[in-house]
Each structure stands twice: as C-alpha cells, then as structure tokens.
C-alpha positions as CSV (number, residue, x, y, z in Angstrom):
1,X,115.7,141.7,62.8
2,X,116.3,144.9,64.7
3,X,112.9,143.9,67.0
4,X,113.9,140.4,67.8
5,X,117.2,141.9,69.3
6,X,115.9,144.2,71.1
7,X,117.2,143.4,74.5
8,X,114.6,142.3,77.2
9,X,113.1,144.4,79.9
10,X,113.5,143.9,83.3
11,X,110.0,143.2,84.5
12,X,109.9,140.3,81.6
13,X,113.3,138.5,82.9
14,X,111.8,138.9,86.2
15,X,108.3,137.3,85.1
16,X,110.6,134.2,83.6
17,X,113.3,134.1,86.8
18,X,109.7,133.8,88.4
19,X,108.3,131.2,86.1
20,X,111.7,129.1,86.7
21,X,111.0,128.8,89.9
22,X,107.3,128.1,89.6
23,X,107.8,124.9,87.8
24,X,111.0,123.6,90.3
25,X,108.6,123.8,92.9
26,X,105.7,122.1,90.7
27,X,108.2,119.3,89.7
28,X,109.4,118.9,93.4
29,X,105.7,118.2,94.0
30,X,105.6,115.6,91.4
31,X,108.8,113.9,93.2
32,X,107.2,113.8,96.6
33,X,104.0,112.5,95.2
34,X,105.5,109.9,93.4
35,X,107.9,109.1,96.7
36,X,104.6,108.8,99.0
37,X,103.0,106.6,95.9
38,X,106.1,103.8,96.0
39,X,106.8,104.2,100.1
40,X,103.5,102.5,100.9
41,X,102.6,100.8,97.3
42,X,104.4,97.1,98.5
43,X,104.6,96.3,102.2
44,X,106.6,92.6,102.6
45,X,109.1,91.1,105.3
46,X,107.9,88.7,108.3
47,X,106.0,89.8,111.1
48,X,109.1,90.9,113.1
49,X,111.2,92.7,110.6
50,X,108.5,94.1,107.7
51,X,108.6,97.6,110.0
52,X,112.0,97.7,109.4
53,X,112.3,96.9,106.1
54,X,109.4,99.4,105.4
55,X,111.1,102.2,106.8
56,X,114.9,101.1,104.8
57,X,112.8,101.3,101.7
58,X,111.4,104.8,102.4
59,X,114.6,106.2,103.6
60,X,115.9,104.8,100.3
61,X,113.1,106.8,98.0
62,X,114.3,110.1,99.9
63,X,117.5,110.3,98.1
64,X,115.8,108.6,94.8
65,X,116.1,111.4,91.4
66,X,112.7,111.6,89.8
67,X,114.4,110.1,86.4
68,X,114.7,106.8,89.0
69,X,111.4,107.4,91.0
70,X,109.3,107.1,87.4
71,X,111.2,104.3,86.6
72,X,110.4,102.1,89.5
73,X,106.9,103.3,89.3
74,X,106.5,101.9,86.1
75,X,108.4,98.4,87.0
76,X,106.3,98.0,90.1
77,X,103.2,99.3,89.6
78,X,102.5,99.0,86.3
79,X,104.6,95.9,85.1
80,X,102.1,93.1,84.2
81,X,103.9,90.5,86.8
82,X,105.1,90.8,90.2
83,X,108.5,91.4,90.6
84,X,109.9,87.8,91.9
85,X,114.0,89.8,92.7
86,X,113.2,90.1,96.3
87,X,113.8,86.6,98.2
88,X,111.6,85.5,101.0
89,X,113.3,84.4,104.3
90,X,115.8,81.7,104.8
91,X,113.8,80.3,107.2
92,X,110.7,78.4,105.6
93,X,109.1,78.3,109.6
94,X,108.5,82.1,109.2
95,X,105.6,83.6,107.8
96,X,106.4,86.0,105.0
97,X,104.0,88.4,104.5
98,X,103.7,90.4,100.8
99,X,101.4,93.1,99.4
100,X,101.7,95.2,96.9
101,X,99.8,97.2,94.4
102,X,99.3,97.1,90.8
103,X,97.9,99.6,88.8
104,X,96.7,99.0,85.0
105,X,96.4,102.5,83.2
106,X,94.0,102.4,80.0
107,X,96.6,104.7,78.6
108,X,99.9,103.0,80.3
109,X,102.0,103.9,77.0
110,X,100.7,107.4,77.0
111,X,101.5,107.9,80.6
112,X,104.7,106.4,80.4
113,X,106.0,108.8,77.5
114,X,104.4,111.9,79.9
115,X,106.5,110.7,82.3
116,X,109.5,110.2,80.5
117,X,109.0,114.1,78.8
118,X,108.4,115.7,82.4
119,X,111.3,114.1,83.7
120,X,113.8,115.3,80.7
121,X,112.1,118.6,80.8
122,X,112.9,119.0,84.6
123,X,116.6,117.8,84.1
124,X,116.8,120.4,81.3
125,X,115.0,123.5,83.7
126,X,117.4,122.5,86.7
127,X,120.7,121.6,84.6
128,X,120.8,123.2,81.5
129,X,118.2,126.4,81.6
130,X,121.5,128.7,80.9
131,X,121.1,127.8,77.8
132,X,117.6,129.3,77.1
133,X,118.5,132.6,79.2
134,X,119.0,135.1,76.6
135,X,118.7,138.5,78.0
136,X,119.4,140.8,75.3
137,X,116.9,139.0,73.0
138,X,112.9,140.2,74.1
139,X,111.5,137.6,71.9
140,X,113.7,134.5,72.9
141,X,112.6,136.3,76.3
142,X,109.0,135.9,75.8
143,X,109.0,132.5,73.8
144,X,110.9,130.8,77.0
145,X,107.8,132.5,79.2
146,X,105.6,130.7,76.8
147,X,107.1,127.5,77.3
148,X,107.7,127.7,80.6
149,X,103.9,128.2,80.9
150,X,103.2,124.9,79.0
151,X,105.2,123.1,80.7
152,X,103.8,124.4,84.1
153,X,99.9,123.0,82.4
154,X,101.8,119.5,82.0
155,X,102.9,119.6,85.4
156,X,99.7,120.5,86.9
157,X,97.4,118.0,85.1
158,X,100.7,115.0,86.0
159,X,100.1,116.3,89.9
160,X,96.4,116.0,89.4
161,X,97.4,112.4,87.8
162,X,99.2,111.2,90.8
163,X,97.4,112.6,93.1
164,X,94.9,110.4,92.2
165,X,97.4,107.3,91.8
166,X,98.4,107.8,95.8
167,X,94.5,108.2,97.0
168,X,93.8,104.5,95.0
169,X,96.9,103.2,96.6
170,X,96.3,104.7,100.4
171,X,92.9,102.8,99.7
172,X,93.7,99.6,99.1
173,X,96.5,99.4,101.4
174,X,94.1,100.1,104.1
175,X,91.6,97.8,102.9
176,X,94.9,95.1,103.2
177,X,95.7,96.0,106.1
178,X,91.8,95.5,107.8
179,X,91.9,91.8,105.9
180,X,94.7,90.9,107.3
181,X,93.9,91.8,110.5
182,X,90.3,90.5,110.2
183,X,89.5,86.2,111.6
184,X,89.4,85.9,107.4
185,X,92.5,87.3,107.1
186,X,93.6,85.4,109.9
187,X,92.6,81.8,108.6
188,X,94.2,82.6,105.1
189,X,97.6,83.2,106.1
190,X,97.3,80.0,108.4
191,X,96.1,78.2,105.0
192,X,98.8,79.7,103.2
193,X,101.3,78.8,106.0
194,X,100.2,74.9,105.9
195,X,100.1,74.7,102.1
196,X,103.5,75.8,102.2
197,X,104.9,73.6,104.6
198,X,107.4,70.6,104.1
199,X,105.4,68.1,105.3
200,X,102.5,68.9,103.0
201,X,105.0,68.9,100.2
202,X,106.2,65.7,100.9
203,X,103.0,64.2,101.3
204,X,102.2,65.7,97.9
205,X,104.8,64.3,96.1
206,X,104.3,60.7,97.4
207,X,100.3,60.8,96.3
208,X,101.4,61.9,92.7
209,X,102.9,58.5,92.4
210,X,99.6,56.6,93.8
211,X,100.2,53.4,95.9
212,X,96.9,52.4,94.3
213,X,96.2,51.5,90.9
214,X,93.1,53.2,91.3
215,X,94.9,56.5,91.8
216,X,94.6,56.8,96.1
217,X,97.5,56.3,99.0
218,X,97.0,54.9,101.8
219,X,97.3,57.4,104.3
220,X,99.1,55.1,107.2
221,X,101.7,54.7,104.2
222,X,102.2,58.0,103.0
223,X,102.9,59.3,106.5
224,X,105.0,56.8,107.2
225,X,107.2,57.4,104.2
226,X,107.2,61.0,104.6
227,X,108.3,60.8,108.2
228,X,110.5,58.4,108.0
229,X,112.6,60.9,105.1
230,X,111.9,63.9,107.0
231,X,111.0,63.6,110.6
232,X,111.4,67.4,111.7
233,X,108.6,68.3,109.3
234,X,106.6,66.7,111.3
235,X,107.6,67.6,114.8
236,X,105.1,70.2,116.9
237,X,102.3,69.7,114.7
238,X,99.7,70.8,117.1
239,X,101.8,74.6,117.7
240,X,102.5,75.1,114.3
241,X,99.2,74.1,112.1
242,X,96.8,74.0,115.1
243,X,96.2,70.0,114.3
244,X,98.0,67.1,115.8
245,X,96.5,64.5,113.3
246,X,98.3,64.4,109.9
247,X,94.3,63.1,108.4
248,X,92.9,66.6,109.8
249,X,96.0,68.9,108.1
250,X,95.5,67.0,105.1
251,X,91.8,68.2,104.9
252,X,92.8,71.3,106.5
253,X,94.7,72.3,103.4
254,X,92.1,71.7,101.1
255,X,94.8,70.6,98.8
256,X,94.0,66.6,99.0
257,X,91.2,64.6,98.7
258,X,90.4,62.2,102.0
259,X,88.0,59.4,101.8
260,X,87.4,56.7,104.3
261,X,87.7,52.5,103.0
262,X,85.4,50.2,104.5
263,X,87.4,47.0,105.5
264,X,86.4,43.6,106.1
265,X,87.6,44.8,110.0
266,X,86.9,49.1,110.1
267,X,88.7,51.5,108.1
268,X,91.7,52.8,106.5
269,X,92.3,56.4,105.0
270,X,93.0,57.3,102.1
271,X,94.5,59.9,100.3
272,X,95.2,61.8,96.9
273,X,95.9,65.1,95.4
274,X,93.0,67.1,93.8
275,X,93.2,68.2,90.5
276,X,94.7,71.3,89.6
277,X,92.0,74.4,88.8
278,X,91.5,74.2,85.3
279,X,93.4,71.1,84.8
C-alpha cells in the first residue's frame, strides 16, 4: 500500500504531460482527415452555383466536432442509400449535377464502434483528463502512461485507416470529374436532361394508356395531346434537346419504342413505352 502511494516523480508526470499532448495532436489529425474525407466525398448544385455550395459545405466541416464529423461519415458514406434530404433546384430547366461517394467496409460494424471509442476517448483526454491526473500516486502515474500509450496505437492504425479512406475518395472524384468532362460524359447528362423533361413525361404518360388496342400511340396524337395541355414543354426544342422533331427526341431518349405503319397512302408513327429493365 505504502508503494502505490508513493508520490510520482517528476520526469514520469512529465513523460504523461508529454503523452497528453501526443495524442491531442494525433486526434486533431484524425479530425482533419476525416474533414478533407467529407469536403470532397459529394459534389452537387447546378453548373453555376455547385462552386459555391462546395465551398459553404467545407466552411461548414471547419467548425464540425469530431463526435459530428464520424457521424456524418457514417450517414454519407457508408449508409446503404443515398441520402434523398437535399432538394434539387426549383427550376426543372436547370441541370443538377450530383456525385458522391459510397464506401462499403467489410467490417462497417467494427469500424463504426472504433469510431465511436476514439471519439469518447478524445472527449474524455480533452474534457475530463483531471480526473486521471494523480500526482502523488506513481502507479496511477504509470498506468495512465500505459493507456495513454494504447490509445496513441488506436489512433495511429484509425489515421492509417483514413488515410486510406481520403486517397480512394480523391480517386474516384477525379475519375468523375474526367467523365464528366469527357464527349461520354457529355452525351449522358444531355440524356439525363431529356429523360427528365416535361414533355417526355407527358408523352410517357399518354402511351401508358395506348390509343391502340394493340398497345402503340399514334404519334401525331400523342403530341398533339401533350401540347395542347402543356405547350411550354415544348417550346425551343431545337436549344434545349438539340432536336426540333418530337419523333427524333423520342428515339433520342431511348425511353420509347418508334416504329413506322405502312398506310394504304405513306406512313404514320407510332409510339410506345419500352418495358421496364427487369419488368
């Protein structure tokens, strides 16, 4: 009993003050790696304003605690579905762009409850360490060292960890980026665009309800409906899909099937949508 309160000496409450901050500086490594992780893991906005909103979102992860930054690691890149909270713009004219990375650990529980220790053991070293600091006790002294010392192994092999997470992320960002910006890239937002648009919509829903018994719509017919309910959807064709004719969008969005009708006296279009994959 006598041993264990023998007072510390100075050179071992100096190796723990020492220690102490070590592992701050180790865990304010793990916070910045897990900042740069989330600040380029989803890029979304139009073309105009996704700068913008990029940089809001990283001035917001600056002033994030790590308790929060785990947190929103775990709902964004590991959650099995994309988030759906953020709305796209209240203009349906603009193209909205979004990418974002998901991440699927083989040991996602493990690493979650790694994540959730760290955090509570870094609250506890910058908040509450008082409470361990027991000067005139050499052995609480030398256990605290000890700990302090695993934890520090934790922190390393977490930094190693995420290190990793930011290099796979960095990577396929880029490789996002050089689609996009690729004639590939190009021609699939333009596809996505068109399937998107109101007038493809409404010609949709008018060839789920056939004109035909056979299960086609007359183009002439569909168009004519469609325009007549919505005329602006049709307006500046040409500028906006890069086809005037409404037959040339329609195959264009390779969400319809098009076939020609022999008449007694030429041709007439028609139309209908094609079956859902796996349908």
């Amino acid at each position: 009993m006598q041993d264990a309160m023998q007072p510390a000496p100075q050179s071992l409450l100096d190796e723990v003050l020492r220690k102490v901050g070590r592992n701050l500086l180790l865990n304010q490594e793990l916070e910045h790696l897990l900042k740069a992780i989330l600040s380029c893991a989803r890029i979304e906005g139009t073309i105009a304003d996704a700068p913008t909103r990029l940089a809001k979102r990283q001035a917001r992860l600056t002033t994030t605690s790590m308790g929060e930054l785990q947190r929103q690691l775990r709902k964004e890149l590991f959650a099995p579905e994309e988030d759906k909270s953020n709305a796209g713009p209240s203009d349906p004219t603009r193209i909205w762009i979004s990418t974002s990375v998901r991440l699927e650990p083989a040991d996602k529980e493990a690493l979650e409850a790694e994540l959730d220790a760290l955090t509570d053991e870094r609250n506890n070293l910058a908040h509450h360490f008082l409470d361990h600091w027991k000067p005139g006790s050499a052995s609480a002294m030398e256990e605290v060292s000890s700990l302090l010392d695993a934890q520090r192994d934790k922190i390393l092999a977490m930094r190693e960890r995420l290190r990793s997470m930011h290099s796979t992320v960095i990577e396929v960002m880029q490789a996002a980026a050089g689609f996009w910006q690729s004639s590939e890239g190009i021609a699939a937002m333009e596809l996505a665009f068109l399937q998107s648009s109101r007038m493809i919509e409404l010609l949709g829903d008018i060839a789920a309800k056939p004109h035909r018994v056979d299960g086609w719509t007359d183009l002439s017919y569909a168009a004519g409906i469609a325009q007549h309910m919505e005329p602006d959807a049709f307006a500046n064709r040409k500028a906006r899909y890069g086809e005037h004719s409404v037959k040339a969008l329609l195959i264009k969005s390779e969400l319809f099937e098009v076939i020609e009708e022999v008449l007694p006296q030429g041709t007439r279009t028609l139309m209908r949508n094609r079956p859902a994959l796996g349908g």
